[in-house]
C-alpha positions in Angstrom: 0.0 0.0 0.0 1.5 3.1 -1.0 2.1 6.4 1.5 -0.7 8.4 0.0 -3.4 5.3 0.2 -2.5 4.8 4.0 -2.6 8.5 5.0 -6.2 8.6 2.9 -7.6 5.2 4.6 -6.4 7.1 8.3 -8.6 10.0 7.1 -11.3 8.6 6.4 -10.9 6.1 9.8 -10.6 9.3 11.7 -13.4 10.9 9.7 -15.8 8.5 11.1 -14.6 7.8 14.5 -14.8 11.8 14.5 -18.9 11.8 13.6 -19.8 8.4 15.9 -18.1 10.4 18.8 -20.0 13.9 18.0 -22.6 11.3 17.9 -22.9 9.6 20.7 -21.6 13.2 23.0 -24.9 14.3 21.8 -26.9 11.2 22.3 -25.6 8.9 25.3 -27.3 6.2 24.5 -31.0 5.0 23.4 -32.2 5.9 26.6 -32.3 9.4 25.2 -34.4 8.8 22.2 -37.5 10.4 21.5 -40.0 7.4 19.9 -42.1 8.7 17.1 -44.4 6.0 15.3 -45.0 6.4 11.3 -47.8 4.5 9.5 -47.2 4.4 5.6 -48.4 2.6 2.5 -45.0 1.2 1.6 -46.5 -1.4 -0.4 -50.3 -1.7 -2.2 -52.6 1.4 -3.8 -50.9 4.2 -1.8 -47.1 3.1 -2.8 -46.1 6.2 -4.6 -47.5 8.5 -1.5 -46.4 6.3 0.9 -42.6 6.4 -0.3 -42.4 9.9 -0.4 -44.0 10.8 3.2 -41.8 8.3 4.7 -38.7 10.4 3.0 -40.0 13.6 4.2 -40.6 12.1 8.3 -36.7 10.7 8.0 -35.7 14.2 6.6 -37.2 15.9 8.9 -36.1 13.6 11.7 -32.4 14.0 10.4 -32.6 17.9 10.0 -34.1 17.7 13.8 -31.3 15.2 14.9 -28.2 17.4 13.8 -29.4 20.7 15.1 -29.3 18.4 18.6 -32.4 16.9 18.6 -35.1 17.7 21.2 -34.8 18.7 24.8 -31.3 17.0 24.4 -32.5 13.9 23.5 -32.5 11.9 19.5 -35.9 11.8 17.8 -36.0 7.9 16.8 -39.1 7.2 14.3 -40.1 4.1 13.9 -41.9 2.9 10.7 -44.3 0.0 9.8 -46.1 -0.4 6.4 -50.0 -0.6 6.5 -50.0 -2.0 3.1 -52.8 0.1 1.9 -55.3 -2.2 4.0 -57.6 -1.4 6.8 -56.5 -4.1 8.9 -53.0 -4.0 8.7 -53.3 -0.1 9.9 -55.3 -1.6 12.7 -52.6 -3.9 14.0 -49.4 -1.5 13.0 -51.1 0.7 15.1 -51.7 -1.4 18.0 -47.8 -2.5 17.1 -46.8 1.1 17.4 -48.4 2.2 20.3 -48.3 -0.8 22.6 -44.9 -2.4 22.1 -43.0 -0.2 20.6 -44.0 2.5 22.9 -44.1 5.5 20.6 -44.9 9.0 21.9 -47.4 9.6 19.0 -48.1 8.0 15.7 -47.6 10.0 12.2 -50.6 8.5 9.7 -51.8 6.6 8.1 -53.0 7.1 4.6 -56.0 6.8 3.6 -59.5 7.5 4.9 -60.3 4.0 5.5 -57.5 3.2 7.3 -58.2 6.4 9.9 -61.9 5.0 10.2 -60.3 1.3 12.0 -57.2 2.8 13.3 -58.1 6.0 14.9 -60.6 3.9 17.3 -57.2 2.0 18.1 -55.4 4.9 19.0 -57.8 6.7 20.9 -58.5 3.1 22.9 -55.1 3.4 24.1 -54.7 6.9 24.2 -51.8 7.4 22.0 -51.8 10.9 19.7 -52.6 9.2 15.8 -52.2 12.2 13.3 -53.2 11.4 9.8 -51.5 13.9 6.9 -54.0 12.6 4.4 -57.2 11.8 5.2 -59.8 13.6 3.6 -63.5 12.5 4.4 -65.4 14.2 6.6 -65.5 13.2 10.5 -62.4 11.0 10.8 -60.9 13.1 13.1 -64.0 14.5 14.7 -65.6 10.7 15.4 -62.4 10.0 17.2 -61.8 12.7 20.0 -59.6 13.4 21.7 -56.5 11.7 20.5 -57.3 11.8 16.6 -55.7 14.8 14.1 -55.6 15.3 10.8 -53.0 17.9 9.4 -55.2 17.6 5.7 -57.8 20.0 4.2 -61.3 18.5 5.0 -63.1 17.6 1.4 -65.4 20.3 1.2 -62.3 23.0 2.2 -61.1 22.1 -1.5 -63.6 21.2 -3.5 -65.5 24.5 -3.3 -62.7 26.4 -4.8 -61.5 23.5 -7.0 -64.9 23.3 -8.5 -65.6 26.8 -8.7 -62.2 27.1 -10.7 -62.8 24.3 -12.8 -66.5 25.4 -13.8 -64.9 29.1 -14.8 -62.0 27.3 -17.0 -63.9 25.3 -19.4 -67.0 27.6 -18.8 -69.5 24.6 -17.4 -72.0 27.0 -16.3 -75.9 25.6 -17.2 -73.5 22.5 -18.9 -73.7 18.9 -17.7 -71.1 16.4 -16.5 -70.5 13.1 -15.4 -69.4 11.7 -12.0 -67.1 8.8 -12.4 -66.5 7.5 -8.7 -64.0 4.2 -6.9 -66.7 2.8 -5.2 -64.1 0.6 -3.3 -61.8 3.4 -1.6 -63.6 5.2 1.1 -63.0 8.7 0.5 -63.6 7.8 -3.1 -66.8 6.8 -2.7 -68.0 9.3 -0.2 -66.5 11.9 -2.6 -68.5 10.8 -5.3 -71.4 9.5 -3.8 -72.2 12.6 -1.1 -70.3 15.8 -2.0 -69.5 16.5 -5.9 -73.4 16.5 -6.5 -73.6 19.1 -4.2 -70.4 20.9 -4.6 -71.5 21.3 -8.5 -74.9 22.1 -8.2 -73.9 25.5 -6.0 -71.8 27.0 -9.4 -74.4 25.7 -11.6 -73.1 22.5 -13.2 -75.6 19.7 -14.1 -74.7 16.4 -12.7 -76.3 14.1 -15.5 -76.2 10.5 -14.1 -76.7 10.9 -10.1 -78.5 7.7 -10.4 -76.5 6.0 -12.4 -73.0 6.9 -11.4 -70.2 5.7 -13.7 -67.5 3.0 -11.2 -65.3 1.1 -11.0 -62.8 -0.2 -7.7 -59.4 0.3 -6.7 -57.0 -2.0 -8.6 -59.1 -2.1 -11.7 -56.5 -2.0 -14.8 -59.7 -1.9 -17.6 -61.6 0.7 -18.1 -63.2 0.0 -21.5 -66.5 -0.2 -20.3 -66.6 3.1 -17.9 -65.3 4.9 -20.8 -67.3 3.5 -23.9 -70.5 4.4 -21.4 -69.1 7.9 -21.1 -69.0 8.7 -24.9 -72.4 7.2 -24.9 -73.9 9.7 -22.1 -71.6 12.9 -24.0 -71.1 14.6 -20.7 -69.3 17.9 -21.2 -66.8 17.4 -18.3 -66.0 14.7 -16.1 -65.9 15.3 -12.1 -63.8 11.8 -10.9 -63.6 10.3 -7.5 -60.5 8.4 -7.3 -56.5 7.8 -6.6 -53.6 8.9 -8.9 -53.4 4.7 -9.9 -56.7 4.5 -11.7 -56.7 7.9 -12.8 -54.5 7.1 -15.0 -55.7 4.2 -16.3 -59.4 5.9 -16.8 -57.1 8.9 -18.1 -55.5 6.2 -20.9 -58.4 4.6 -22.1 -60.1 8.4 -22.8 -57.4 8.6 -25.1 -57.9 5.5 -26.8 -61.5 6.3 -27.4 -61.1 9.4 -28.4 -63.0 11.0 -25.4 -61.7 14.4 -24.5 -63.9 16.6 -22.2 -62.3 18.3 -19.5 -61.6 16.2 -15.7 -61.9 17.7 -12.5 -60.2 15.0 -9.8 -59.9 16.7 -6.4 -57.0 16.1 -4.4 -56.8 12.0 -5.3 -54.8 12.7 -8.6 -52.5 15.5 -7.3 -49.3 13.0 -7.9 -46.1 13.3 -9.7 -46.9 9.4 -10.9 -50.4 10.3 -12.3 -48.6 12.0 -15.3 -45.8 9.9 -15.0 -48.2 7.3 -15.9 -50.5 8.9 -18.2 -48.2 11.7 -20.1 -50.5 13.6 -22.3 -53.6 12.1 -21.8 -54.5 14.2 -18.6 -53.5 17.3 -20.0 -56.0 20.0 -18.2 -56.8 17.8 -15.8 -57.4 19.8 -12.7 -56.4 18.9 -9.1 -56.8 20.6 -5.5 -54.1 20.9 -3.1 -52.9 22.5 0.2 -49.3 22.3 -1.0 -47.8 23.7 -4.6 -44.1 22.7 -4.4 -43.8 25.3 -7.7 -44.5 28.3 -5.4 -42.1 31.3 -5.7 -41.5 31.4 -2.2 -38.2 30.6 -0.5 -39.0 28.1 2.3 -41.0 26.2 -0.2 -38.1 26.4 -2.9 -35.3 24.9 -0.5 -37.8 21.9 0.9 -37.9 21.1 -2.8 -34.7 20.8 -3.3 -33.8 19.0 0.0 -36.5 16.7 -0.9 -35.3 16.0 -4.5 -31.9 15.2 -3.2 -33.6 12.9 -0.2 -35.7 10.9 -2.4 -33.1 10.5 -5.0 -30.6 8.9 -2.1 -33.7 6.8 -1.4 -34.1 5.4 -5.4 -37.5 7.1 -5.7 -36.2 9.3 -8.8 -36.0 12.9 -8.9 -39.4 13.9 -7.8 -40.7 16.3 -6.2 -42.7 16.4 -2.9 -46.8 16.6 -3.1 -49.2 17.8 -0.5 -49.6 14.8 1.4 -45.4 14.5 1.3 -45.1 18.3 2.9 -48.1 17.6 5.4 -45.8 14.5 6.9 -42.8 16.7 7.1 -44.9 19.5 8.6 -46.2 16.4 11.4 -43.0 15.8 12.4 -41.6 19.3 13.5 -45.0 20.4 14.5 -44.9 17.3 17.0 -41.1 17.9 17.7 -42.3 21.6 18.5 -44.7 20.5 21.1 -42.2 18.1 22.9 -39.9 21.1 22.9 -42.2 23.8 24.3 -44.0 21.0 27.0 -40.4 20.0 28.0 -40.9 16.3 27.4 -37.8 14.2 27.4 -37.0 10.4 27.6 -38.0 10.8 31.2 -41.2 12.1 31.1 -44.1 9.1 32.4 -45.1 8.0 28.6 -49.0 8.2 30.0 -47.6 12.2 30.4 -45.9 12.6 27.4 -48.7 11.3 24.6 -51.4 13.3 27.1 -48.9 16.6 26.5 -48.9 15.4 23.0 -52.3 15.2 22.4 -52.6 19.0 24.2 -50.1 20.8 22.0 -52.4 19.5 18.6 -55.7 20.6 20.2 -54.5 23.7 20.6 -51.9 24.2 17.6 -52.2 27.7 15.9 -50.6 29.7 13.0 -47.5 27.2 12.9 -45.4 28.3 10.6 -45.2 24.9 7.9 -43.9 24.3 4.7 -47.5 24.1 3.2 -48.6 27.4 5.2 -50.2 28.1 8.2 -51.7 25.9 9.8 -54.2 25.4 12.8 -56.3 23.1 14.4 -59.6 23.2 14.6 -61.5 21.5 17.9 -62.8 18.5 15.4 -59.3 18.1 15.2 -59.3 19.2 11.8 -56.5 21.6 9.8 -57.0 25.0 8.7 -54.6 25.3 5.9 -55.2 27.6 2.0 -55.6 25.2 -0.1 -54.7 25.5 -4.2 -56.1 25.0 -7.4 -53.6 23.1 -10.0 -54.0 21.7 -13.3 -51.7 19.8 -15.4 -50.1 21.8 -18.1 -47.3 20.5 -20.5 -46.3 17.9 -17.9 -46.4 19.4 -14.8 -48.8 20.4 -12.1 -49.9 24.8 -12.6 -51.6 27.1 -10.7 -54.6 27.5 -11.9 -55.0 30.7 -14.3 -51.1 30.4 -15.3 
């Protein structure tokens, strides 16, 4: 071995024994962690969101940890995949709060999960904070320990559908609900709220009885589509996840339909054009987070994300509402341990109760997708946007 390679192997050996000893002067030992639980949809419908807000929770856990932590002590976050299913979010939840003794749970996903899980958490009184959920009463059927940092439905379809109506000028015109009967928001989206949400800027809803469906994990969509030409609805209001969106988004293309698509918040994902490319061109999507938005807090989460999720073989992407919402959990809750001194010490009884306090009365925080507060259903306030998909990339709306 030649002079030069031994003096750069000591470096590096010195390098490292350098960072474990800042380390572990910070951070005795795991006695001073700080147990955070995360609930994601590594695998199943929610992949693509679930990838991305566990990257965000481990950024913001690392940011946290090399600025010292909390109260002296490392946050530690330990994740479990719900799988997209119910029933798995029921029993990583139980996982989480029970054996691995976490000071508060970050998710899950989707609405349906929340509906079995929250019950869970609030059974044994753990703080469960969903940065997704959008149906109505999730958080509000489950007090006192259940959040969601997410716009409630209604919060973003008003504006979404006001916007949409004005851009393809729907007024007095008639559309067509297409709607996932399998996923809960989904369904309750398309089954309780579009009607409604149309009908108050003057858009016909031409097949309330006879609502075009389909489920979650369907691949063909020859038959929804071939009964949309048939119906000639001039715009489309849909009801589902980025996944099938894109199919349904396909299979218009094939056919030769092309009439304008409203989809809420359920198609606002990188992978949705990814997927589809031109064929959802104009569609419009809600959001309470636009990662394109000239302002500098937004611009360097962005970037640190990119970077983040690259390291973690996700491709450069960039980080969605549900992503920034996760990332936002963490440092809100991180925020609260600070201010209510908890530490490793604190009773864990204390601790989730002090928790639980901080959300209840959380106000004006300072997030990465805006101020946000909580309401006392538990609910976020948050401004949410109107997007739309314009050569390849998510817009605001008017742009």
């Amino acid at each position: 071995m030649s002079t030069s390679m031994r003096k750069c192997n000591l470096a590096m050996i010195l390098a490292v024994v350098a960072g474990v000893f800042a380390l572990t002067s910070t951070f005795a030992s795991a006695a001073d962690e700080l147990r955070l639980g995360l609930l994601v949809p590594k695998s199943g419908a929610g992949t693509d969101w679930g990838r991305r807000q566990e990257v965000a929770a481990k950024m913001a856990v690392d940011e946290i940890n090399a600025k010292g932590g909390v109260n002296g002590a490392r946050l530690n976050l330990v994740v479990m995949d719900t799988a997209s299913q119910p029933d798995q979010a029921v029993l990583t939840t139980r996982k989480l709060a029970q054996d691995e003794e976490v000071l508060a749970i970050m998710g899950p996903f989707f609405s349906g999960e929340c509906e079995v899980a929250f019950p869970q958490a609030v059974r044994l009184m753990v703080p469960i904070i969903t940065a997704s959920s959008g149906k109505p009463g999730v958080a509000e059927n489950n007090r006192p320990w259940a959040f969601r940092n997410a716009l409630m439905d209604l919060d973003h379809l008003r504006p979404g559908v006001k916007k949409f109506s004005s851009m393809y000028k729907l007024q007095g015109k008639s559309v067509a609900i297409v709607v996932d009967m399998k996923d809960a928001w989904a369904k309750n989206l398309g089954t309780n709220l579009l009607s409604k949400v149309l009908s108050e800027v003057n858009v016909k809803v031409m097949n309330s009885n006879d609502l075009v469906t389909f489920n979650t994990g369907d691949t063909d969509f020859t038959a929804q589509v071939t009964k949309l030409k048939r119906m000639k609805p001039d715009g489309i209001a849909l009801a589902a996840l980025y996944g099938e969106a894109g199919g349904l988004a396909l299979e218009m293309k094939r056919q030769g339909l092309n009439v304008p698509v409203f989809g809420a918040s359920g198609i606002f994902a990188a992978a949705l054009i990814q997927r589809a490319g031109d064929a959802v061109e104009g569609w419009v999507a809600t959001s309470a987070f636009w990662p394109q938005k000239p302002d500098v807090k937004v611009k360097q989460f962005v970037t640190d994300f990119a970077a983040h999720a690259s390291a973690a073989k996700l491709g450069v992407v960039s980080p969605d509402h549900f992503t920034a919402a996760m990332y936002s959990n963490i440092y809100i809750t991180a925020k609260i341990i600070q201010d209510r001194k908890i530490t490793p010490k604190t009773p864990l009884k204390d601790a989730r109760l002090d928790i639980r306090k901080g959300w209840e009365t959380l106000k004006d925080y300072p997030a990465v997708d805006g101020s946000t507060s909580m309401t006392l259903n538990g609910d976020a306030v948050k401004t949410p946007y109107v997007l739309y998909v314009k050569g390849g990339q998510f817009v605001a709306a008017g742009q």
